[in-house]
Backbone and ligand atoms as CSV (ligand in chain L), in Angstrom:
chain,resi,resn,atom,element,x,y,z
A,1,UNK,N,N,0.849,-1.209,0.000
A,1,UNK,CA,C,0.000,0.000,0.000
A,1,UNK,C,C,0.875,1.246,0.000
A,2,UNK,N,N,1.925,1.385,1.032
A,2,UNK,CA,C,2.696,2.507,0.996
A,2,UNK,C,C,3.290,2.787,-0.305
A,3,UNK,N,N,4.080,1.345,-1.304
A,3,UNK,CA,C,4.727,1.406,-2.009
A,3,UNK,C,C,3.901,1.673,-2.846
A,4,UNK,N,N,2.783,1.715,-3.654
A,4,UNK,CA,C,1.716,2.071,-4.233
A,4,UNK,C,C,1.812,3.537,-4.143
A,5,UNK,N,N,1.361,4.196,-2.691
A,5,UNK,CA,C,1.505,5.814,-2.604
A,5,UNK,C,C,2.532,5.825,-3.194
A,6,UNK,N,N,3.817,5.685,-2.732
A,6,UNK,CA,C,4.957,6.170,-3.324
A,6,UNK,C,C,5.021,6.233,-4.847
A,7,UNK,N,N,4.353,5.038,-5.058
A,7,UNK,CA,C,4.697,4.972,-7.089
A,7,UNK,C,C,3.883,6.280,-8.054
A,8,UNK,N,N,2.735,6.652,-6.777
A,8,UNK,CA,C,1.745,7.368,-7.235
A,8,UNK,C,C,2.038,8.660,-7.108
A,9,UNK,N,N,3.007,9.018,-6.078
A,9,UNK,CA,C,3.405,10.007,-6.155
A,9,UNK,C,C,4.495,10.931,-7.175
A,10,UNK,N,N,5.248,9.648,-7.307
A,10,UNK,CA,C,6.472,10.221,-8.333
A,10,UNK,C,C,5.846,10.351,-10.080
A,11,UNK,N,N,4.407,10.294,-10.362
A,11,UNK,CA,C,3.639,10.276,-11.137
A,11,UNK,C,C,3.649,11.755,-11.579
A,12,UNK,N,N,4.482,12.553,-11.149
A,12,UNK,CA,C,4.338,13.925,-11.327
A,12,UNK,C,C,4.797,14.149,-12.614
A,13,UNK,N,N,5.151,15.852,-13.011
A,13,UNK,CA,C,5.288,16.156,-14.300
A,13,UNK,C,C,7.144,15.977,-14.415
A,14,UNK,N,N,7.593,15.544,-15.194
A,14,UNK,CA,C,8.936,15.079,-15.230
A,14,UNK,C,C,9.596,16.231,-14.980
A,15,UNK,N,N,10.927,16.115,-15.486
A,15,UNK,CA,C,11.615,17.169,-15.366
A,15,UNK,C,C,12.025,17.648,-17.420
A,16,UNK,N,N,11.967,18.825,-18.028
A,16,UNK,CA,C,11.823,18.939,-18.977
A,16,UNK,C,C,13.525,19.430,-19.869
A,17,UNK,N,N,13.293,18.846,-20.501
A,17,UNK,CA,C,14.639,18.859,-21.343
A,17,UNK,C,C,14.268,20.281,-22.835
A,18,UNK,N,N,14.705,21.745,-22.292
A,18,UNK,CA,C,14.056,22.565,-23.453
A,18,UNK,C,C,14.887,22.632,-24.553
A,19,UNK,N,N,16.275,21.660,-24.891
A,19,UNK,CA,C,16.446,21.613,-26.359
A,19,UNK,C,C,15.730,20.809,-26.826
A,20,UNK,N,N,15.333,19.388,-25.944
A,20,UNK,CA,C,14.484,19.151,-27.090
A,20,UNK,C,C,13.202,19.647,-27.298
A,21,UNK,N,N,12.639,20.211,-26.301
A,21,UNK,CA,C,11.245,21.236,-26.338
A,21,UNK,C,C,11.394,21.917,-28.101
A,22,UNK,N,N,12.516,22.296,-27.891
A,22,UNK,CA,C,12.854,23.582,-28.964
A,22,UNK,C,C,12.505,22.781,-30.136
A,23,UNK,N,N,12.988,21.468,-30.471
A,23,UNK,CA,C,12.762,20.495,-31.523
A,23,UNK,C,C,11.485,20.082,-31.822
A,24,UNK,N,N,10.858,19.707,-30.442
A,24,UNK,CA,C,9.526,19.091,-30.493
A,24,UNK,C,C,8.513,20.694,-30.880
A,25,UNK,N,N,9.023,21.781,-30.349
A,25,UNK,CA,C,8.247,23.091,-31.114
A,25,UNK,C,C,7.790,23.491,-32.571
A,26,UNK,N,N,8.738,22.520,-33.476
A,26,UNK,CA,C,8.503,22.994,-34.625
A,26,UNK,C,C,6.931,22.257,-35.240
A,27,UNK,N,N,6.963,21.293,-34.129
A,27,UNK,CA,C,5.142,20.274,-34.289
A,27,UNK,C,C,4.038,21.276,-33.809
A,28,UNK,N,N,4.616,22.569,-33.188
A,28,UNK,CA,C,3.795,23.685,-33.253
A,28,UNK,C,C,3.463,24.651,-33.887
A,29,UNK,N,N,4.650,24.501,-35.249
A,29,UNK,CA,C,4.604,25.836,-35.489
A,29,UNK,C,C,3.901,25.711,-37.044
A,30,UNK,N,N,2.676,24.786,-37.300
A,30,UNK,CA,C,2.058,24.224,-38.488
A,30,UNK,C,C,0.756,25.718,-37.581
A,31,UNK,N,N,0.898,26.149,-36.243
A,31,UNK,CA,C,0.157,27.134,-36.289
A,31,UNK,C,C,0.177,28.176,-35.238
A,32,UNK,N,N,1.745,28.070,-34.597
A,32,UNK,CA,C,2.107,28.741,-33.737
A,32,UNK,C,C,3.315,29.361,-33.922
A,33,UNK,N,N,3.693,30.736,-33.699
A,33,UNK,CA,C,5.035,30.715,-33.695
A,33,UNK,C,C,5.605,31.768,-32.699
A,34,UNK,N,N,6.414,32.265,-31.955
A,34,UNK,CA,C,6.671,32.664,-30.876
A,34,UNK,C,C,6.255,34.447,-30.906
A,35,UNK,N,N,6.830,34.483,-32.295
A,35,UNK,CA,C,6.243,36.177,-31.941
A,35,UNK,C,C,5.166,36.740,-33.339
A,36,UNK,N,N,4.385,36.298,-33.554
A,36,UNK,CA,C,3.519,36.579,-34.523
A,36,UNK,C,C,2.108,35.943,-34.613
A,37,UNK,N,N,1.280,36.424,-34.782
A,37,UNK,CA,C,-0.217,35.682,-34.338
A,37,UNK,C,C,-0.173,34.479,-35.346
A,38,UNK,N,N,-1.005,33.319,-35.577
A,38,UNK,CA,C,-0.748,32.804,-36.617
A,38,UNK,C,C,-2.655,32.012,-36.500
A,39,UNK,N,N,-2.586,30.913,-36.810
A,39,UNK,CA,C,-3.889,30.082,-36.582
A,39,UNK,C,C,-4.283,29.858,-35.304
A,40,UNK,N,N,-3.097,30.086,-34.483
A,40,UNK,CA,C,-3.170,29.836,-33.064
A,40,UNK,C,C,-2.489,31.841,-32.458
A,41,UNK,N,N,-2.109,31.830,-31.273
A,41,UNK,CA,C,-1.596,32.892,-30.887
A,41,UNK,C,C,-0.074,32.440,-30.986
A,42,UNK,N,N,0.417,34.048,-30.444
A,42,UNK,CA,C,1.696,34.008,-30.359
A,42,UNK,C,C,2.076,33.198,-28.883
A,43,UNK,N,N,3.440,32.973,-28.639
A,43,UNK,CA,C,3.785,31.994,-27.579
A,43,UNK,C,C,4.693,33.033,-26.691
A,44,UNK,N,N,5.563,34.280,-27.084
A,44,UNK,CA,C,6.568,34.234,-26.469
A,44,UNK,C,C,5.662,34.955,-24.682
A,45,UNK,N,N,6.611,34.448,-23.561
A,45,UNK,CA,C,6.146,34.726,-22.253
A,45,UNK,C,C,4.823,34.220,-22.176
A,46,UNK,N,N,4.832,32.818,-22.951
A,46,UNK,CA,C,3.526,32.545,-22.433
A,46,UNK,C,C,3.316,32.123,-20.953
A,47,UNK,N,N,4.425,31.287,-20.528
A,47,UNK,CA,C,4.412,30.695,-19.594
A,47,UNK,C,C,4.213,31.796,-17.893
A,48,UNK,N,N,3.208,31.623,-17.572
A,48,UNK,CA,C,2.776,32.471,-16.244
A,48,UNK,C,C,1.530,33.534,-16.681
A,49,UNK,N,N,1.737,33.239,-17.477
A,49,UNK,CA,C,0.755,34.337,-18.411
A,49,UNK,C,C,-0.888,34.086,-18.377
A,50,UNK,N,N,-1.462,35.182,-17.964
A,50,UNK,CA,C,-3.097,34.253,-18.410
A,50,UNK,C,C,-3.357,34.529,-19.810
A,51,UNK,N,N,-4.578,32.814,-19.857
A,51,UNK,CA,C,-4.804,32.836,-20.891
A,51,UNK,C,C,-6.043,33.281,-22.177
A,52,UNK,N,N,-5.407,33.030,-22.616
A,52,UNK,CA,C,-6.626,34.341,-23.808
A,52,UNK,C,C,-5.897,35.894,-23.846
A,53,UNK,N,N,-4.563,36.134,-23.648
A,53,UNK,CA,C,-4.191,37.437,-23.016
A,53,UNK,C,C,-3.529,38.227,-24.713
A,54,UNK,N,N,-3.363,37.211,-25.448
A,54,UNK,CA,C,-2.668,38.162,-26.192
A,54,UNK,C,C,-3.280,39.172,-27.362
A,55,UNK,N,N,-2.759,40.663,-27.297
A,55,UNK,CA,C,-3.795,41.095,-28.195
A,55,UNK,C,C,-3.609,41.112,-29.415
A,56,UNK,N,N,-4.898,41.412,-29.908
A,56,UNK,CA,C,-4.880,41.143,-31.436
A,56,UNK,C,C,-5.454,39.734,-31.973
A,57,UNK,N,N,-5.255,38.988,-31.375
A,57,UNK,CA,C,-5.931,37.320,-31.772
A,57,UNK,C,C,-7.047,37.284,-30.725
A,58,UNK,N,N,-8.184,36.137,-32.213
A,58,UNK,CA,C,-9.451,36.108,-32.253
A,58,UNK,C,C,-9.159,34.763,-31.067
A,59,UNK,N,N,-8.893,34.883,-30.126
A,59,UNK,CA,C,-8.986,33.762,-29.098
A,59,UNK,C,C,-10.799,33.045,-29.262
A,60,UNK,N,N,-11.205,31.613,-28.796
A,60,UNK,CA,C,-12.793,31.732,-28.509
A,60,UNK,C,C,-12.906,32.097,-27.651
A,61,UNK,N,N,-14.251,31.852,-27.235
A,61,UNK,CA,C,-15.070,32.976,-26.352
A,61,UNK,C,C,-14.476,31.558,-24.439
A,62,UNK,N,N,-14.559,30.429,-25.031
A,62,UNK,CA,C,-14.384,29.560,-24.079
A,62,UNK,C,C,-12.981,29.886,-23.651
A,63,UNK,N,N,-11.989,29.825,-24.241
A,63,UNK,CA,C,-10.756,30.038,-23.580
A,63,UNK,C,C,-10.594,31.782,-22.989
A,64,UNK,N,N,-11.083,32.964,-24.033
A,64,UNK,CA,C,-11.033,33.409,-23.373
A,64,UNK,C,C,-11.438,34.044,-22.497
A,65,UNK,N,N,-12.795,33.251,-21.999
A,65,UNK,CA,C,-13.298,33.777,-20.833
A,65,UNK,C,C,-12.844,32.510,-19.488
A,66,UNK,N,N,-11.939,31.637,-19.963
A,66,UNK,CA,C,-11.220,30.369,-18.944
A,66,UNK,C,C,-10.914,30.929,-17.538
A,67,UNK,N,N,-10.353,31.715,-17.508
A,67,UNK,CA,C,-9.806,32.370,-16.050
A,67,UNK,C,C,-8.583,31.606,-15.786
A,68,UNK,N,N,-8.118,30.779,-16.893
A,68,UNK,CA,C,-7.015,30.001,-16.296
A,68,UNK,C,C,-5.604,30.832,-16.579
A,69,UNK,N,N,-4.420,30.543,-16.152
A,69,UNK,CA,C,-3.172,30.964,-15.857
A,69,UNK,C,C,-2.720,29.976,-16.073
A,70,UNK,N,N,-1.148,29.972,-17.549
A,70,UNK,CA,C,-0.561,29.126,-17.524
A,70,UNK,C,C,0.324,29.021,-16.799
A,71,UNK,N,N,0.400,28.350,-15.767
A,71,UNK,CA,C,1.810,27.630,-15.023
A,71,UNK,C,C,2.569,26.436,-16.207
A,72,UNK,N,N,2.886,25.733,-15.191
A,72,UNK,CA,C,3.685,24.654,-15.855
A,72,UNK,C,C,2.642,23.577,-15.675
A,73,UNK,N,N,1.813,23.234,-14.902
A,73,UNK,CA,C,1.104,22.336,-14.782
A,73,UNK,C,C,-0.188,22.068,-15.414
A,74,UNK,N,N,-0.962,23.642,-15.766
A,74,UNK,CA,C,-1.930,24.096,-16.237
A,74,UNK,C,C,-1.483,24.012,-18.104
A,75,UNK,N,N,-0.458,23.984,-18.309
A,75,UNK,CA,C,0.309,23.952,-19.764
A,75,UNK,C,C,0.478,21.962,-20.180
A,76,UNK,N,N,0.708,21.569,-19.144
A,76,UNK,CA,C,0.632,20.068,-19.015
A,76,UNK,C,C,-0.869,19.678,-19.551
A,77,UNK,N,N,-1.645,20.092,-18.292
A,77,UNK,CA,C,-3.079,19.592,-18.548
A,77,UNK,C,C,-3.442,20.193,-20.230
A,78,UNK,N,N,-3.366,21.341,-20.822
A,78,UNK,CA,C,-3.935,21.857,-21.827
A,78,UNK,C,C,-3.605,20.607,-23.367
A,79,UNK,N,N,-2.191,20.865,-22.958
A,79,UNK,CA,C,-1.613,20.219,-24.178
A,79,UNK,C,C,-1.539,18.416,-24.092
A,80,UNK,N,N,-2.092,18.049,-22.750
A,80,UNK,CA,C,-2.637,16.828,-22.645
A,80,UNK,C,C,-4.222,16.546,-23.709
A,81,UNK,N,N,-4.884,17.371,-23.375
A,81,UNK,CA,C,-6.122,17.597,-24.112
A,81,UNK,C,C,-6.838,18.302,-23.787
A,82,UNK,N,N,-6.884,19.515,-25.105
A,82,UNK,CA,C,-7.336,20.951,-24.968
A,82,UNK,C,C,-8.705,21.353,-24.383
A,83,UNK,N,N,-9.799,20.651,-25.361
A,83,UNK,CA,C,-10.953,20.515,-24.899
A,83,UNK,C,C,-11.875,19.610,-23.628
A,84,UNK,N,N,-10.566,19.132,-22.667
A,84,UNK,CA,C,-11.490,18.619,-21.566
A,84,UNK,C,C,-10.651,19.514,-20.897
A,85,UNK,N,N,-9.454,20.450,-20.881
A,85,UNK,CA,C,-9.725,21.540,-19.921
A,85,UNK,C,C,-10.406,22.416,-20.062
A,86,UNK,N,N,-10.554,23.069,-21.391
A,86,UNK,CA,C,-11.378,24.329,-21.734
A,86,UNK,C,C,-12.304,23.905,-23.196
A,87,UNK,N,N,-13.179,22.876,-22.259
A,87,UNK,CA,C,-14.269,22.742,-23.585
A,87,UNK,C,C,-14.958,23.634,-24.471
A,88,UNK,N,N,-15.219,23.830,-25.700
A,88,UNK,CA,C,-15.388,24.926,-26.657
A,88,UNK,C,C,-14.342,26.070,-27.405
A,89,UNK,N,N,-12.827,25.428,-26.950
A,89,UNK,CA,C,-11.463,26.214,-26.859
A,89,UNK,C,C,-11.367,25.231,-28.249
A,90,UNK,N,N,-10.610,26.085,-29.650
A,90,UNK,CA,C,-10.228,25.582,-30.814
A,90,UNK,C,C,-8.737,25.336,-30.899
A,91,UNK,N,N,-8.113,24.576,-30.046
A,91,UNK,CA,C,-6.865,23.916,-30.598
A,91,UNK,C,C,-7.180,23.021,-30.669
A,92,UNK,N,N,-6.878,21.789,-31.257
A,92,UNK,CA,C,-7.317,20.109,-31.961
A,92,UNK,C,C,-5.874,19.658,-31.792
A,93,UNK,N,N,-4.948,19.773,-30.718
A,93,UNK,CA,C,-3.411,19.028,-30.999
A,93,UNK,C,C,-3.273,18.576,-29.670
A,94,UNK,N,N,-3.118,17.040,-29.738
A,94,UNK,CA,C,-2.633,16.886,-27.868
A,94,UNK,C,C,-1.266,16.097,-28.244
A,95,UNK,N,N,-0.729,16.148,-27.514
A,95,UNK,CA,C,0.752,15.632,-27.100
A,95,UNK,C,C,0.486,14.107,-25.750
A,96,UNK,N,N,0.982,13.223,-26.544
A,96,UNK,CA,C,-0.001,11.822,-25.828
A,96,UNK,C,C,1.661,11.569,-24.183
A,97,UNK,N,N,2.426,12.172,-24.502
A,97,UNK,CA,C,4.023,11.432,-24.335
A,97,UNK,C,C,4.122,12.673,-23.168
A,98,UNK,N,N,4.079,11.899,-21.675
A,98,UNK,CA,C,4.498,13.253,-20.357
A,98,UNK,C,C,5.654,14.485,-20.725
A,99,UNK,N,N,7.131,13.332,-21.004
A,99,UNK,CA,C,7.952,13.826,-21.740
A,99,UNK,C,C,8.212,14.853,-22.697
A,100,UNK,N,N,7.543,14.348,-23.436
A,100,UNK,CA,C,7.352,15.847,-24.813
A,100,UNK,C,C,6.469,16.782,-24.251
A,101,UNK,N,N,5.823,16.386,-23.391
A,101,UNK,CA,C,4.927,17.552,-23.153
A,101,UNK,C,C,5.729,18.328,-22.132
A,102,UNK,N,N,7.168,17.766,-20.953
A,102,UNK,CA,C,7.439,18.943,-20.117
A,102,UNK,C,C,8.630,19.252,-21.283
A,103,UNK,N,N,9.297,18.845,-21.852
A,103,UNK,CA,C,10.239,19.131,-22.947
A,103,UNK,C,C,9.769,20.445,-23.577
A,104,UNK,N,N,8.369,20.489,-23.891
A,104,UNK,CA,C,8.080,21.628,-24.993
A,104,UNK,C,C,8.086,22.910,-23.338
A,105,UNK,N,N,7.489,22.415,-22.451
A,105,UNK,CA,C,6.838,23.750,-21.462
A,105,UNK,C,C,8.264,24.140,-21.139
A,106,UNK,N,N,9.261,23.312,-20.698
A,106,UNK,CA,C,10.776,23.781,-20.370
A,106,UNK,C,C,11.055,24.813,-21.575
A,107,UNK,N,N,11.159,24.304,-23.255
A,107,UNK,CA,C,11.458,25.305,-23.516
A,107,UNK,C,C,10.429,26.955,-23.536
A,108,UNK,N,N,9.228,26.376,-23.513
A,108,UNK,CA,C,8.462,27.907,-23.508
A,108,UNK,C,C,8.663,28.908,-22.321
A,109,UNK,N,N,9.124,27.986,-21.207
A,109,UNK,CA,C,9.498,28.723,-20.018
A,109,UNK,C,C,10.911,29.655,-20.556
A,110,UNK,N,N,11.255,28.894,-21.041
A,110,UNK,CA,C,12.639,30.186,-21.605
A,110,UNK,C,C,12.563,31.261,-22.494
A,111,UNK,N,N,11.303,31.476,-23.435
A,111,UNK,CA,C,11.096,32.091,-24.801
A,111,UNK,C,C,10.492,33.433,-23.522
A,112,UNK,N,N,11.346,34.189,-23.093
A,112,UNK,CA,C,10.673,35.429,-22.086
A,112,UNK,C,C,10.517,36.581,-22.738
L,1,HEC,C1,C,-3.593,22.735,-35.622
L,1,HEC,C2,C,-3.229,24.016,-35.049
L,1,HEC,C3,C,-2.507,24.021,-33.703
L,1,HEC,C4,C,-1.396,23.284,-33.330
L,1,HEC,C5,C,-0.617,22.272,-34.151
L,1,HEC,C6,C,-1.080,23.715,-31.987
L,1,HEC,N1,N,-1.958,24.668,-31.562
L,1,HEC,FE1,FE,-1.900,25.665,-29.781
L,1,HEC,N2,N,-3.556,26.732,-30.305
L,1,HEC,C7,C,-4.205,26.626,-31.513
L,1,HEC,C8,C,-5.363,27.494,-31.517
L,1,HEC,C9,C,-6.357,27.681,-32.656
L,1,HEC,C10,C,-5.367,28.138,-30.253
L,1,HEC,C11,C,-6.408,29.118,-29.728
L,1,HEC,C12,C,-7.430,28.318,-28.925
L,1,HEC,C13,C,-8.688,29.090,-28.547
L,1,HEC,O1,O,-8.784,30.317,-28.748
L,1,HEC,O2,O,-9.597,28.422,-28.037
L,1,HEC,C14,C,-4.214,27.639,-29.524
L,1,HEC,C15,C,-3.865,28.038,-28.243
L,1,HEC,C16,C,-2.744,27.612,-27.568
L,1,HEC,C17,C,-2.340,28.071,-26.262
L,1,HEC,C18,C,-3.050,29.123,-25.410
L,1,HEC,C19,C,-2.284,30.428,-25.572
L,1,HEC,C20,C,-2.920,31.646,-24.952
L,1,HEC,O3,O,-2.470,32.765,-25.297
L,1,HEC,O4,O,-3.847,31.532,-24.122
L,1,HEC,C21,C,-1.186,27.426,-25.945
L,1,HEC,C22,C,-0.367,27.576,-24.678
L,1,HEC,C23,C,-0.876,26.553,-27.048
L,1,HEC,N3,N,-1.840,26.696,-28.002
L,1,HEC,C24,C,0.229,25.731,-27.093
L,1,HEC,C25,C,0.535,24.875,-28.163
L,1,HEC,C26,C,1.722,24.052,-28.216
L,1,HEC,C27,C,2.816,24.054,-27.169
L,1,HEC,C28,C,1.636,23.327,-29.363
L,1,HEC,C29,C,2.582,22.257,-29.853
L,1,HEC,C30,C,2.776,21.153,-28.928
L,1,HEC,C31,C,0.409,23.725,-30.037
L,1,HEC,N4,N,-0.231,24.662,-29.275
L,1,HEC,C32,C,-0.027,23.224,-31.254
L,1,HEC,C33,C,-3.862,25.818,-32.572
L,1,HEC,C34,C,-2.835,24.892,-32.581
């Protein structure tokens, strides 16, 4: 039972490697790119940032009325799958792999 807690605990978000973030970014950039609006918004300082914040992009009405704040964990859950955090929110891309997913947030944490 203890060893169970324990296994369950280290279940957390890994630790993120942002060169390869930087690599695994370019699987973003079919509609993202760090400083220019595109199909999606811009990225740079996203990280801490609330969301729906950037101006000029047609965000939806679901994300941006979310109230959420990307942390690192809140960036986990999104890009796990967009629409069961912010149902009616138009990104269609999840990242299935823990890994790639703290890989990409490590590097967005650096794009300041
Ligand atoms: C097929 C297009 C597409 C791809 C690929 C895509 N996104 Fe998005 N993304 C969007 C759209 C569209 C939105 C706006 C969602 C809304 O307004 O509901 C968005 C929003 C976001 C937001 C919220 C930003 C904010 O200002 O609130 C983040 C963070 C994000 N995407 C990260 C990523 C990352 C990281 C990847 C790559 C792993 C990625 N996206 C891949 C289309 C995409």
């Amino acid at each position: 039972m203890i060893l169970a807690l324990l296994a369950a605990a280290t279940v957390a978000i890994p630790a993120g490697d942002s060169v390869h973030g930087g690599q695994l970014y370019q699987g973003c950039m079919g509609c993202h790119s760090l400083d220019e609006n595109d199909v999606g918004p811009k990225h740079r300082g996203v990280v801490g940032r609330a969301a729906g914040a950037v101006p000029g992009y047609a965000y939806s009405k679901a994300l941006k009325g979310s109230g959420l704040t990307w942390t690192p964990a809140m960036l986990d859950q999104w890009l796990t799958n967009p629409q069961a955090l912010v149902p009616g929110s138009k990104m269609y891309f999840r990242l299935t792999k823990p890994q790639d997913r703290a890989d990409i947030i490590a590097y967005l944490a650096k794009q300041k």
